[in-house]
C-alpha positions in Angstrom: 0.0 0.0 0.0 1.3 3.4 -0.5 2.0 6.3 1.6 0.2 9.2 1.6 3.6 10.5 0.3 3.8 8.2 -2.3 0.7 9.2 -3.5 1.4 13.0 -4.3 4.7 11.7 -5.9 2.9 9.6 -7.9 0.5 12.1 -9.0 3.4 14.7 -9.7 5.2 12.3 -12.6 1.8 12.0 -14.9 1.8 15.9 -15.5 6.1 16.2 -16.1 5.4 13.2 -18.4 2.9 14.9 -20.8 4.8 17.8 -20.7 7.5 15.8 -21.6 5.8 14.0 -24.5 4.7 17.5 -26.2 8.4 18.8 -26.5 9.4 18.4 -30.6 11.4 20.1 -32.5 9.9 22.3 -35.3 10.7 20.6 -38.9 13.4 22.4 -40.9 14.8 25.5 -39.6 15.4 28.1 -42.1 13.8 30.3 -44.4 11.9 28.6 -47.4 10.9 30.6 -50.3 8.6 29.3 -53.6 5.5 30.5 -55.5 1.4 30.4 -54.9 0.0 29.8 -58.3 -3.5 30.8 -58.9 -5.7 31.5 -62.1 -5.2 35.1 -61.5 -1.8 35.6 -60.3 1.7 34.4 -58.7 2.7 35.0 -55.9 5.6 35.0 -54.4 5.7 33.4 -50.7 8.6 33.2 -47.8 8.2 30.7 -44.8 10.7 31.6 -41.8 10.6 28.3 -39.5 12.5 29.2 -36.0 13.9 26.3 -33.6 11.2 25.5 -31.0 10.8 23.0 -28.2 6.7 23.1 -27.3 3.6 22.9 -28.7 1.4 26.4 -29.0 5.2 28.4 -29.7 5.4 30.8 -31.9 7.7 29.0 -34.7 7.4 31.2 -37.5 6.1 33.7 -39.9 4.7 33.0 -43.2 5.1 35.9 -45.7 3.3 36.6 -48.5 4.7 39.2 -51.6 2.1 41.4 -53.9 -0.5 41.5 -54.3 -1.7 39.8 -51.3 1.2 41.4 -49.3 0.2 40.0 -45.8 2.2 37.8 -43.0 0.4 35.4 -40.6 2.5 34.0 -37.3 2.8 30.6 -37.3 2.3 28.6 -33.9 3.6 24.8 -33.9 1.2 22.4 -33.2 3.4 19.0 -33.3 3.7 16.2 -35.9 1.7 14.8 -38.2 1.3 11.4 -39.7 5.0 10.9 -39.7 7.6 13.1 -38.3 8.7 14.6 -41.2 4.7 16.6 -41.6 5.1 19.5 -39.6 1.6 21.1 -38.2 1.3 24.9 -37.3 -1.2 27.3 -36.7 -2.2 30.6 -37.8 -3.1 33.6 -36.4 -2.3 37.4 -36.8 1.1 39.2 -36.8 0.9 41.4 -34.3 -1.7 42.5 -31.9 -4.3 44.6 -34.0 -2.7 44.5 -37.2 -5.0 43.5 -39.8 -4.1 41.9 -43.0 -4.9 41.8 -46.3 -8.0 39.8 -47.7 -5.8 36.4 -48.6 -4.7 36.4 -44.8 -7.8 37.1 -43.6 -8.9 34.3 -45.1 -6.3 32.2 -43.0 -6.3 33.4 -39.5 -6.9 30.6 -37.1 -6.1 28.3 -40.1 -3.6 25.6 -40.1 -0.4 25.0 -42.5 1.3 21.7 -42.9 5.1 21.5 -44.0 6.6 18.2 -45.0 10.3 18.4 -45.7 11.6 16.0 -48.4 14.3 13.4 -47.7 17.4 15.6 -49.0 16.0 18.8 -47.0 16.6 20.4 -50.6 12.3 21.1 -50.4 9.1 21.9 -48.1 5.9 21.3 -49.3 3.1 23.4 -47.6 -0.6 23.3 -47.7 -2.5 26.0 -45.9 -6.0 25.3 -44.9 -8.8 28.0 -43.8 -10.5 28.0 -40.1 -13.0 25.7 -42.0 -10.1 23.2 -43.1 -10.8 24.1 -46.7 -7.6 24.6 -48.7 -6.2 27.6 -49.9 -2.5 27.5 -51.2 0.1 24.8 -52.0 3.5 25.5 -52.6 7.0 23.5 -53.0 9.3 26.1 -51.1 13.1 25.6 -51.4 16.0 27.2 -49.1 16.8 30.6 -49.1 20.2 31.2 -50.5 22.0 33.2 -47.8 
């Protein structure tokens, strides 16, 4: 039988643990750059991926050129099916800022990055609030 020591011990390790298990790492560092193709334009798009360590960081911006010319923050929200698919979150820049109509569109949304085996690519699809998708691009590194 345990203690009444025991006890609160025992109770202490099941909340370190989860913390524990919601600590990744945030797919491929770096800044990504590639093209949004739609029927009426292309557009140019820039995804800056920052080293994180939790679940609900902020892990990023993603960066839209003209003529959408908005940026969304992106907040990691862990793996997907395999640990290369990167989830994230979006929401607005900066406290009252308000973005164009594309971004708008996006806020509370969700992007998903999967790296390819040779890091040399990232392909993203962002998603609405609604889960409806909105863009698809294959993003490649920066040059520095």
């Amino acid at each position: 039988m345990m203690k009444k020591t025991d006890r609160r011990n025992h109770r202490l390790l099941l909340p370190l643990g989860l913390t524990a298990v919601a600590a990744f790492a945030a797919g491929p560092v770096g800044t990504w750059q590639g093209q949004v193709k739609t029927e009426k334009a292309t557009v140019s798009v820039v995804f800056t991926i920052q080293q994180v360590s939790n679940i609900g960081e902020d892990a990023g911006v993603l960066d839209y050129g003209p003529p959408w010319d908005c940026k969304l923050k992106a907040r990691y929200s862990g793996t997907g099916a395999s640990d290369k698919e990167q989830l994230f979150s979006l929401t607005v820049p900066l406290v009252g800022a308000t973005p164009g109509p594309h971004c708008k569109a996006l806020i509370d949304g969700s992007l998903t990055a999967i790296a390819d085996d040779s890091g040399g690519s990232l392909a993203i699809a962002v998603n609405t609030k609604n889960n409806e998708p909105k863009d698809q691009a294959t993003l490649h590194p920066r040059p520095q």
